[in-house]
C-alpha positions in Angstrom: 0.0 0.0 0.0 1.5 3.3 -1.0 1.7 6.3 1.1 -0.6 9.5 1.2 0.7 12.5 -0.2 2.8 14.5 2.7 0.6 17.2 2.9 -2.7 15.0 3.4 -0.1 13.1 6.1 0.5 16.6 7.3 -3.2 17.6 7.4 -4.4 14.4 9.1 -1.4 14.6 12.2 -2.1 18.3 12.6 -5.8 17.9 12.8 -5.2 14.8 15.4 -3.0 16.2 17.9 -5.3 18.9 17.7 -7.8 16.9 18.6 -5.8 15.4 21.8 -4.5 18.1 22.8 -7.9 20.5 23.0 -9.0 17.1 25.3 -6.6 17.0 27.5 -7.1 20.9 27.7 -10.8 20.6 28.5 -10.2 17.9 30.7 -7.8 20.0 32.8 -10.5 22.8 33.0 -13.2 20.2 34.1 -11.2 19.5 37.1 -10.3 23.0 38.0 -13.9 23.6 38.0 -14.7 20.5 40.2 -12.0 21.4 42.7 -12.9 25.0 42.1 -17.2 24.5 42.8 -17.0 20.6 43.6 -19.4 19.8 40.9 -19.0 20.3 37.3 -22.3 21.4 35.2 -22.1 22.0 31.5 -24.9 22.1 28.7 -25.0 23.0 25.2 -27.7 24.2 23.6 -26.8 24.8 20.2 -27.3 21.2 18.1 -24.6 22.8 15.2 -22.0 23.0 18.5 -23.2 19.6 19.6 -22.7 18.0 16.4 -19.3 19.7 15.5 -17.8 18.3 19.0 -18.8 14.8 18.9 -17.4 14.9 14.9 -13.5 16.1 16.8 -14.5 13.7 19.1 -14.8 10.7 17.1 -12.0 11.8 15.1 -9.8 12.1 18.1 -10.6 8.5 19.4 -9.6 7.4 15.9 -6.2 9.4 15.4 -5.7 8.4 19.0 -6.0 4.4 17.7 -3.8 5.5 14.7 -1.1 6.6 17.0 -1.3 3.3 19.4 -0.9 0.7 16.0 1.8 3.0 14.9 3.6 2.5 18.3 2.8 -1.3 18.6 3.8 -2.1 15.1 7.4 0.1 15.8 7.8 -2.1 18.7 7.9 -5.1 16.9 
C-alpha cells in the first residue's frame, strides 16, 4: 500500500494532535472547575456546536488508535 501525499499526512497529524490536545485541555479545565465548585455542570444548547464536538471527538478517538498501532507495530 503506497503512502498519502505528505501534505494530506500533514493535514491528518495536525488535525489529530489537535484533537488530543484541546481534550486533554478541556479535561484539565473540568477539574479545576470541580475542585474549584465541587461539581462540574455544562450544557449546550446549540445542536450545530453539539454535532461539531462529537465529529473532533470521534476523530480524536480514531487518530488516537492511529497513533497506538503506529507505536505497537514500531515495537515489533
Amino acid at each position: 500500500m503506497s503512502k498519502a501525499p505528505f501534505s494530506l499526512r500533514f493535514l491528518f497529524h495536525s488535525l489529530g494532535l489537535g484533537c488530543v490536545s484541546s481534550a486533554i485541555f478541556l479535561q484539565l479545565l473540568v477539574f479545576w472547575d470541580i475542585s474549584q465548585t465541587g461539581i462540574f455542570r455544562a450544557t449546550e444548547q446549540n445542536q450545530m456546536i453539539l454535532s461539531f464536538e462529537i465529529v473532533l471527538t470521534v476523530f480524536a478517538l480514531v487518530y488516537f488508535v492511529y497513533l497506538y498501532q503506529s507505536l505497537i507495530r514500531s515495537i515489533r
